[in-house]
N, C-alpha and C positions, 0 to 999 in steps of 0.2 A: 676610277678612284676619284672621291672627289678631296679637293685642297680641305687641309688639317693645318692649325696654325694654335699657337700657344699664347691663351690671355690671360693677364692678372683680375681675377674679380676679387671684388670688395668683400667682407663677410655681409651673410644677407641673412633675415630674420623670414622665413617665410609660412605665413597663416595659410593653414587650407587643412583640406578634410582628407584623415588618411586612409585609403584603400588596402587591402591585404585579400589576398586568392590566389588560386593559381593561376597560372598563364592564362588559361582559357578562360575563368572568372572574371579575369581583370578586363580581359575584352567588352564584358557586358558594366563591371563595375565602374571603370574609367569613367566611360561616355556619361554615366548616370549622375557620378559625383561631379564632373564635370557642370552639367544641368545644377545640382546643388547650389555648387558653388557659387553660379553666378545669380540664382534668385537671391542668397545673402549676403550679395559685396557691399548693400549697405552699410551691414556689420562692422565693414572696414571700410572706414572712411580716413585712416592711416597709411592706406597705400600710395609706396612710392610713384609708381608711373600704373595711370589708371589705365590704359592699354595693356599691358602686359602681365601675363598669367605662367604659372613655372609648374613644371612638374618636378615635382627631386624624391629620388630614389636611391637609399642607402645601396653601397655598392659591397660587395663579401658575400661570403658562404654566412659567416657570422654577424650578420643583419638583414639576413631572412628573420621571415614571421614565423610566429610560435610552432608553426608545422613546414618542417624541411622542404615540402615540397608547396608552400606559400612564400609568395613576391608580397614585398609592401613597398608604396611609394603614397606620396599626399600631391592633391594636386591643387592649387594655390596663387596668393599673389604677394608679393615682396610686400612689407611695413616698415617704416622708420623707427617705430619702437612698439611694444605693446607689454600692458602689465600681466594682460590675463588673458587667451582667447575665449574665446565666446564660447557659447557649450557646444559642445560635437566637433571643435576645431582644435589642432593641435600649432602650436609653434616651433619649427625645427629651425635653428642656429647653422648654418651651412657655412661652413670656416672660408675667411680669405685665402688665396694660392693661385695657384698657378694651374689652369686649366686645358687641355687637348679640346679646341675644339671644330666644326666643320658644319654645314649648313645641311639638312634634313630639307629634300625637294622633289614632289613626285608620288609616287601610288604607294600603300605600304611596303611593298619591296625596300623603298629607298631606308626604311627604317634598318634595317636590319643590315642593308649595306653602307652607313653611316658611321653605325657604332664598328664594323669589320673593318672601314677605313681605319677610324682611330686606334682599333687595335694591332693594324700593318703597320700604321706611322709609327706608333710607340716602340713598335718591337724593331723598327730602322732605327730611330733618332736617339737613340742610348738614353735617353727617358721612361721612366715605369708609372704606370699608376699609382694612386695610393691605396687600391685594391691587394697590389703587390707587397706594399711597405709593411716590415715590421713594425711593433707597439702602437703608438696612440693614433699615428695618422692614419693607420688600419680602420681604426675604428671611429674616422669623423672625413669616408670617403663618402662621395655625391656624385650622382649622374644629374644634371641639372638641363631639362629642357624647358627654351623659353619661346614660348608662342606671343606672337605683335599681330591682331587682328587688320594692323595695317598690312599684312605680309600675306599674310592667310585668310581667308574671310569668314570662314566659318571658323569659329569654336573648335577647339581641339577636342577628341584626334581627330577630326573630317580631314578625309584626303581631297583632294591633295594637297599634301604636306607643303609648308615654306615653314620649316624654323631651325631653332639654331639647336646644339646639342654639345652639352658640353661634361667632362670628365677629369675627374681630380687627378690632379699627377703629384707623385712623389717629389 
């Protein structure tokens, strides 16, 4: 199991292109938006820390994409502010709080036993997700992964993985 630890992040504004498929879609769609993304970070010359790129992914049954069995996430980079994004770019508002979070390291395996972590620590430390929460926090939960090409060398998702992963708590 690897160490899970509880951060406050700030609210974050973040631009990027959003993806939606199924699981096995998104395997090829990621990587490609991904490439996207980074031919037009001109675009944004508003970004917070020019190293650093996030994934966020609404978390619920009920922020799934228009077809029950579609995932959507956007894959992106933090800004200080923006009026408008660009065309093909969405802005999703990722609320401040209090996050579960643990460090993603290792072949994709590690993926899958990162977020298993977080879901063992939550279900010991008498804390819930906001997955779990009833009313509005319900509906403004985030899984937020953040890739630092200092960390990782390649562009994400190239294994192997170094980054961080983190998840809205109630």
């Amino acid at each position: 199991m690897t160490s899970v630890s509880v951060v406050r992040l700030p609210a974050m504004i973040v631009v990027g292109l959003q993806v939606t498929g199924t699981y096995e879609a998104l395997r090829q769609r990621i990587p490609q938006a991904w490439a996207a993304l980074l031919s037009r970070l001109p675009e944004l010359p508003q970004r917070v820390d020019p190293d650093v790129f996030l994934k966020v992914e609404p978390q619920g049954a009920d922020l799934r994409g228009p077809n029950r069995d579609e995932l959507t996430c956007w894959v992106g980079v933090e800004v200080r502010a923006i009026e408008e994004a660009p065309p093909g770019m969405s802005a999703i508002h990722v609320p401040a709080g209090d996050y579960a979070t643990t460090r993603v390291m290792g072949e994709p395996a590690a993926v899958n036993a990162a977020a298993w972590d977080i879901f063992q620590w939550v279900r010991h430390s008498g804390r819930s997700l906001s997955i779990d929460a009833p009313g509005p926090e319900r509906n403004a939960a985030y899984a937020v992964e953040r890739y630092d090409p200092r960390r990782q060398r390649e562009m994400p998702p190239a294994a192997p993985f170094d980054y961080d992963l983190f998840k809205a708590l109630a």
